[in-house]
C-alpha positions in Angstrom: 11.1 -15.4 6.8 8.2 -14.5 4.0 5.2 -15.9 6.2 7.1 -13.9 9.1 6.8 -10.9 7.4 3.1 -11.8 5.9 2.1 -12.3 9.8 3.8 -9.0 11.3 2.2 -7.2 8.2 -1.3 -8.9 8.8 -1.2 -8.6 12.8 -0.1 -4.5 12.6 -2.4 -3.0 10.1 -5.3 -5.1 11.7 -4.5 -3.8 15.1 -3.8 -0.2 13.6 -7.2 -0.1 12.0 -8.5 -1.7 15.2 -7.0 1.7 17.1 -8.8 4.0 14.5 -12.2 2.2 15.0 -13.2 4.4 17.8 -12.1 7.4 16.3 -13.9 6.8 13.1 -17.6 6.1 15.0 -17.1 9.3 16.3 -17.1 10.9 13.1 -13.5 11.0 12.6 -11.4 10.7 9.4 -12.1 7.1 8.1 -9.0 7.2 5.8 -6.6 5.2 7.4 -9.0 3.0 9.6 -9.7 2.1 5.3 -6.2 1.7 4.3 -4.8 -0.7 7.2 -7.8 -2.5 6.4 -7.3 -3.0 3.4 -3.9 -4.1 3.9 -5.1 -6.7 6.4 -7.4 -7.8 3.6 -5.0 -7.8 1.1 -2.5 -9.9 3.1 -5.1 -12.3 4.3 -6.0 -13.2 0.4 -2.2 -15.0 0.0 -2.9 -16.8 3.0 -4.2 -20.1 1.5 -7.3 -20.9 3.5 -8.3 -17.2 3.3 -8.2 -17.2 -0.4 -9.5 -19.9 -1.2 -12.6 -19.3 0.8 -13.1 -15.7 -0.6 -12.4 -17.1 -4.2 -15.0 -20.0 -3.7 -17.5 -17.5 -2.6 -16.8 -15.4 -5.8 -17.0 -19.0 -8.4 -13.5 -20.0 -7.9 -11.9 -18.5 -10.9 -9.3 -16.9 -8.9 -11.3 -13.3 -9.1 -9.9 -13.2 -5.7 -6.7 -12.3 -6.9 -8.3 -9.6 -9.0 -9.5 -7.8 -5.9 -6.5 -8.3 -4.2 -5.1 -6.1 -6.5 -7.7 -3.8 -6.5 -8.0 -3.3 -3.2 -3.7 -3.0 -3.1 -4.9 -0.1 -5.7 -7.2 1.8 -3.2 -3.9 1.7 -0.5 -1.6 3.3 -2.1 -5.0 5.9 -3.8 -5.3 6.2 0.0 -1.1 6.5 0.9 -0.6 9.1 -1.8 -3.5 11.5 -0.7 -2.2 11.2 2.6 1.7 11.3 2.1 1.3 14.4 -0.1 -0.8 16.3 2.1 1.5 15.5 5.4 4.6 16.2 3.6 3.2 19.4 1.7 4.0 18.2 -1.5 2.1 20.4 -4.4 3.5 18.2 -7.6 2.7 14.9 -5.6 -0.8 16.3 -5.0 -1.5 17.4 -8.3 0.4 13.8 -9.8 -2.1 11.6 -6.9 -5.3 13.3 -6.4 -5.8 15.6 -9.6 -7.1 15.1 -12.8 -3.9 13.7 -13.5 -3.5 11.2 -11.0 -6.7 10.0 -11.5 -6.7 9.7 -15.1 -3.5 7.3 -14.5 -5.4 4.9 -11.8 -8.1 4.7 -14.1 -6.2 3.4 -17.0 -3.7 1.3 -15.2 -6.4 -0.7 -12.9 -8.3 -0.8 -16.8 -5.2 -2.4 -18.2 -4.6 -5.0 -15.0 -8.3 -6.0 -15.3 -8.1 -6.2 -19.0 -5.3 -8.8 -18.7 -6.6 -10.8 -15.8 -9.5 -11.1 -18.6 -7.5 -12.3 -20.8 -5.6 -14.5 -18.7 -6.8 -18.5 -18.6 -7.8 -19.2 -15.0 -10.1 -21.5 -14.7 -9.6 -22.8 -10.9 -8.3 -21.1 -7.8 -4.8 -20.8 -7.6 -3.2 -18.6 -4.9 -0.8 -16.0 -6.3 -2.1 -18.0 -9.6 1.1 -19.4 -9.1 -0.4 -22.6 -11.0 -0.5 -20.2 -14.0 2.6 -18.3 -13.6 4.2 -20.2 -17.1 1.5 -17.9 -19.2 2.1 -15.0 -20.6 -0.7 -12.8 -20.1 -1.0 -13.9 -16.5 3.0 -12.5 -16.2 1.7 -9.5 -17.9 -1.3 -9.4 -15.5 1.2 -9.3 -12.2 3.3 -6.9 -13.6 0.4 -4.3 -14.2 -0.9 -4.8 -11.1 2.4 -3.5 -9.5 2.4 -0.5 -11.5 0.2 1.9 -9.8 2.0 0.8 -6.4 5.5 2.3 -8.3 4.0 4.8 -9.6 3.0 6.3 -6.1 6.2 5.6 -4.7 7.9 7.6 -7.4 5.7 10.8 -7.1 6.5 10.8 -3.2 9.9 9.3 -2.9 11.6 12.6 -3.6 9.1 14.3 -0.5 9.9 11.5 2.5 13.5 10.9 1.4 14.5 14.7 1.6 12.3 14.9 5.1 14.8 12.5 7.2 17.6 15.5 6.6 15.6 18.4 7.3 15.1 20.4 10.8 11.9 19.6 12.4 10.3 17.3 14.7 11.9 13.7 15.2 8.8 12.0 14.6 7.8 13.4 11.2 11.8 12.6 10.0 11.6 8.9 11.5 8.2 8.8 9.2 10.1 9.9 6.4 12.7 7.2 6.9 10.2 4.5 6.8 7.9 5.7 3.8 11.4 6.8 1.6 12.5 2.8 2.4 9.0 1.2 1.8 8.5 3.2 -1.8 12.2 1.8 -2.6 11.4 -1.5 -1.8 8.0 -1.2 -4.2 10.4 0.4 -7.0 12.6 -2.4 -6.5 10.4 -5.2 -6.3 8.7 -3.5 -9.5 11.7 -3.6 -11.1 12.4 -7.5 -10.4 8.9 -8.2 -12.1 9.7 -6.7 -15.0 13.7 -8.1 -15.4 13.6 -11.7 -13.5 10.8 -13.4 -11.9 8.2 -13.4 -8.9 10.2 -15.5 -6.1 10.8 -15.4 -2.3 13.1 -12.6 -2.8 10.1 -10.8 -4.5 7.7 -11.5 -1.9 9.6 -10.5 1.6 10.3 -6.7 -0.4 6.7 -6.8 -0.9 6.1 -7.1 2.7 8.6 -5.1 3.5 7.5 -2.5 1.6 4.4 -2.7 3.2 5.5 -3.0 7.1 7.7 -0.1 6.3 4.6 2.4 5.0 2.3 0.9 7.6 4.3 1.9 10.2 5.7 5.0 8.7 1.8 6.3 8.0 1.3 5.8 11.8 4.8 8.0 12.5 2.8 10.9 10.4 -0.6 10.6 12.2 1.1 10.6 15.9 3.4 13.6 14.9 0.4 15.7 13.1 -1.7 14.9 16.7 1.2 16.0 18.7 1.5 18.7 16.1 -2.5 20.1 16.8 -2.1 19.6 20.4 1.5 21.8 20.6 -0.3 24.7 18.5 -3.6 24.5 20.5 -1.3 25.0 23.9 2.1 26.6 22.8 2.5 27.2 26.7 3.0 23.8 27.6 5.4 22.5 24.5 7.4 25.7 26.0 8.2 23.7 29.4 
């Protein structure tokens, strides 16, 4: 069921950036053409023959697994600008992309680099799961979870409330998706911190993902159809 999910996850956001490629050589927003990349990328590193190709490249100390996490980082930078803005969300704006929010990335992707640093990795590893017995490698996974939670906090409350509101189906469907993909980040967060990483841990990860992948894509269809229905109110009244 995990590699299921791993696949579906992989397949979607590298045929949703694929759809976005056009639009972005003609100048259009490059924003979530980035973001599904990067969650291609990010999936493809805990595919074994991926990483350890990529980690070979970059000396085969597992740094692959430090820009894994990094690049998970620059998703949810990317969800939370985007989620915020779509759902209209002042505080989530102010706690994502202001001084605030960016204070918090800065010193939580210092920490997670700090203790992959300090961790002892000296040969490749996929999900270091060779190394998973030391400490500052468990303490290395569990900060690199928490700017993913702390995203999903800050815009929980906006996509959860959005399924029960009046308004077009399309932005309450996204809603749906995004409030149960930030659940399943809190949760799996959660898990990290109280048991261990496992299967269990890995399919809410991907399931988190799928969820936001294909809740983000509710959000940009609906604010198309959105432009298109204020640009020509005649026709959305037939």
């Amino acid at each position: 069921m995990t590699d299921g999910l791993k696949w579906a996850v992989f397949a979607l956001c590298l045929a949703l950036a694929a759809s976005r490629f056009q639009a972005v050589r003609r100048g259009g927003s490059r924003a979530l053409f980035t973001g599904f990349l990067l969650v291609a990328a990010t999936v493809a590193l805990n595919i074994g023959s991926a990483y350890g190709a990529v980690d070979a490249v970059l000396g085969g100390r597992n740094y692959a697994n430090l820009l894994l996490h990094l690049m998970l980082y620059g998703v949810f930078v990317i969800l939370g600008f985007k989620v915020a803005a779509a759902y209209r969300s002042r505080l989530g704006s102010r706690l994502t992309r202001g001084p605030a929010g960016m204070v918090v990335l800065a010193v939580l992707a210092a920490v997670m680099t700090a203790f992959f640093f300090a961790s002892d990795v000296p040969t490749s590893s996929v999900g270091l799961g060779r190394f998973a017995g030391q400490r500052m490698v468990q303490l290395y996974s569990q900060a690199a979870l928490l700017y993913p939670a702390y995203v999903a906090a800050v815009l929980l409350g906006p996509v959860a409330a959005a399924p029960f509101r009046p308004g077009r189906p399309l932005s309450r469907a996204a809603g749906a998706l995004l409030g149960i993909g930030f659940v399943l980040v809190l949760v799996s967060t959660g898990m990290a911190f109280t048991t261990c990483f496992g299967p269990m841990f890995a399919r809410l990860n991907y399931g988190a993902l799928l969820s936001v992948a294909v809740g983000l894509t509710l959000v940009r269809f609906d604010q198309r159809l959105n432009r298109r229905r204020r640009s020509n109110p005649l026709r959305s009244e037939q």
